[in-house]
C-alpha positions in Angstrom: 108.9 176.4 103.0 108.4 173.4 100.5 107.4 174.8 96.9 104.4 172.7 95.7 105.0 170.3 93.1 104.8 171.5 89.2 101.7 170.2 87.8 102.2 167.2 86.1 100.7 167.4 82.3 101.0 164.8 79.7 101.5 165.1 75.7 100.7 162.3 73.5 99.6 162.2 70.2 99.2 159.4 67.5 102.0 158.3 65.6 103.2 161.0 63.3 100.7 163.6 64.9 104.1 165.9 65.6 103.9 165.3 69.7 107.6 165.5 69.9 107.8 168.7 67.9 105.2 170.3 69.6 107.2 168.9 73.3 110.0 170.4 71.9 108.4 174.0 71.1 107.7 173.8 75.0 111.0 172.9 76.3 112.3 176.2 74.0 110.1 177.9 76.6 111.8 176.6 79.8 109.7 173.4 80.3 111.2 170.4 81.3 110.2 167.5 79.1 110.3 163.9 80.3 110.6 161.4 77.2 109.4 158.1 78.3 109.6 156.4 75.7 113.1 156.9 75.1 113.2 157.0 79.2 111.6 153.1 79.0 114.5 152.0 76.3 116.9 153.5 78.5 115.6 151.7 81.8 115.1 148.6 80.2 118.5 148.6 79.7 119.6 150.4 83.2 117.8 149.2 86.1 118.8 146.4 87.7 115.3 145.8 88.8 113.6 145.7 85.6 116.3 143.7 84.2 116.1 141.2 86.3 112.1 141.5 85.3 112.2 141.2 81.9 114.6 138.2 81.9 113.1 135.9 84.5 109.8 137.1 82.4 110.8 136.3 78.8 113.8 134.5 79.3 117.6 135.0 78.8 117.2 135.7 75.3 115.6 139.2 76.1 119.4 140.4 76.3 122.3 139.9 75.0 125.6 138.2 76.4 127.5 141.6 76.9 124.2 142.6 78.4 122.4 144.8 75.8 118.8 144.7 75.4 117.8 142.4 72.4 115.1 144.9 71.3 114.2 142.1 68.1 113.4 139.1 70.1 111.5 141.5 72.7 109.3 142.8 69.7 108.9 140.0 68.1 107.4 138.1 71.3 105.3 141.2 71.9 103.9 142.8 69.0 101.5 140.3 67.6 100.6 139.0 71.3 98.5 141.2 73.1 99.2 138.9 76.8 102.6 139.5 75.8 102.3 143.4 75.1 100.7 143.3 78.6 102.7 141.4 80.1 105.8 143.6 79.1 104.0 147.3 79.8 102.9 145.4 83.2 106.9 145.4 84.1 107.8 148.6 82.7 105.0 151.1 82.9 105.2 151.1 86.1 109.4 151.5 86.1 108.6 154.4 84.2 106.1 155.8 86.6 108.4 155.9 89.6 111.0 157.4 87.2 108.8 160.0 86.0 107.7 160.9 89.5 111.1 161.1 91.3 112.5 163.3 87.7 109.4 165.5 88.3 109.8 165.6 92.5 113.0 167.8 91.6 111.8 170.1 88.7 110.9 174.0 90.4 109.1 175.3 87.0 105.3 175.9 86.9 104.4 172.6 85.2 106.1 169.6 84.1 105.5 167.8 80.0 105.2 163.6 80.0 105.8 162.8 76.8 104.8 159.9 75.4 102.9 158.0 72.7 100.2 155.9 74.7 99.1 158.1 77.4 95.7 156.8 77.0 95.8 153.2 76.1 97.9 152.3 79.0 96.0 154.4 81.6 98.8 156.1 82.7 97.1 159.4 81.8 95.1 159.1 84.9 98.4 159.9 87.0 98.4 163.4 85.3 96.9 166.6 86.4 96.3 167.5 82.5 96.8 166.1 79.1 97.5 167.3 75.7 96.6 166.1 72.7 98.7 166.5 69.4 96.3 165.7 66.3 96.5 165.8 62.4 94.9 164.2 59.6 95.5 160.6 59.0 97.0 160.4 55.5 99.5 163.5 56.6 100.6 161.2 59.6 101.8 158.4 57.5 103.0 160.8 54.9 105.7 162.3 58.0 106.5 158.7 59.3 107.2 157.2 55.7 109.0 160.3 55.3 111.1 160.3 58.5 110.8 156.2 59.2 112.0 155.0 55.9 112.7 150.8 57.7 108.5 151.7 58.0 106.2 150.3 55.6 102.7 151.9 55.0 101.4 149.0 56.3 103.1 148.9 59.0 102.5 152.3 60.0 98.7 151.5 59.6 99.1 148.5 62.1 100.4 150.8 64.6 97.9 153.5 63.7 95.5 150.2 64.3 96.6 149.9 68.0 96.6 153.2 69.0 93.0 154.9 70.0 91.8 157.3 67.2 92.4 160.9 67.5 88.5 161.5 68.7 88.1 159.8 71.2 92.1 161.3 72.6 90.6 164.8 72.1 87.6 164.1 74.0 89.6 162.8 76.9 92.4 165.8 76.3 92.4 168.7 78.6 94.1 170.8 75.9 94.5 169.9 71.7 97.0 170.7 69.5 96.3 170.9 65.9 99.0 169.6 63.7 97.7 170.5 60.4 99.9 171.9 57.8 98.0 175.1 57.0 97.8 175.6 61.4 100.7 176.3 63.0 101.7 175.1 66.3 103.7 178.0 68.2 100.9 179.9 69.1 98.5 177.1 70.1 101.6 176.3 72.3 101.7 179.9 73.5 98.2 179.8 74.3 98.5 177.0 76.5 102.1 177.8 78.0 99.5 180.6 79.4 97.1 178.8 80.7 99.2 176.3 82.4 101.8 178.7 84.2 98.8 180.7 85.9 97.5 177.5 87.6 98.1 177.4 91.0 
């Protein structure tokens, strides 16, 4: 007999929020964790498919001659251009989506972490059984990305803070939230839903 399918449960947080820390306080538990983003960079550079995408979309420059992915030109096109941000996410969202679900497909623990930044402003939070939510103050988040960024700029880390949806309105869409604070810590709020999560049928 077929076992069923882990459940499929996102974690996202805003920039600096601590969502990979917390991802990777889950995997210490046994938990497979999918990193899209870094699954994204790695397919843009991989598939044939999206490739061929990306190219016949932005043009030849989008890669280089020996066939890497020319991550400048891509960001430069998209950042400041929200067609072009959708235009791009349009091609490799939903790369990442099939990825994700075939990675998941072979997994035979209770539940299954997505992790990835924007969860909720791409919608792709909707393919999920349940979502976490890693918050924390605003001026400790750029404090950790200056800290750990140091190409970033404050201002730059406020643009992206800019584009991402604020942490209220991800908590009121969460299923679960994890409080990044520095005076909270985040083992046993991870505990606590580790529990909750491996006794769902």
């Amino acid at each position: 007999m077929q076992s069923p399918r882990p459940i499929l449960v996102g974690i996202t947080g805003g920039i600096g929020a601590g969502k990979s820390t917390a991802a990777k306080i889950f995997q210490t538990l046994g938990i497979p964790v999918y990193y899209a983003d870094d699954r994204a960079k790695w397919l843009m550079a991989n598939s044939e498919e999206l490739v061929r995408q990306i190219r016949a979309q932005f043009g030849k420059e989008s890669y280089f001659e020996d066939g890497r992915l020319n991550r400048e030109f891509l960001a430069d096109k998209v950042f400041s251009d929200q067609e072009q941000t959708k235009l791009i996410n349009g091609l490799v969202h939903p790369a990442v989506k099939r990825d994700f679900e075939a990675w998941a497909a072979v997994q035979d623990t209770p539940y299954v972490l997505k992790e990835a930044a924007l969860l909720f402003e791409t919608g792709a939070y909707k393919d999920l059984d349940q979502v976490i939510n890693v918050f924390a103050p605003v001026d400790l988040r750029i404090s950790r990305v200056l800290a750990r960024d140091s190409h970033r700029s404050k201002g730059q880390v406020e643009a992206i803070m800019e584009r991402q949806m604020s942490d209220s309105q991800k908590n009121k869409l969460a299923d679960f939230t994890l409080s990044n604070k520095e005076n909270q810590l985040l083992i046993p709020q991870v505990l606590e839903i580790h529990k909750a999560l491996s006794k769902k049928d």
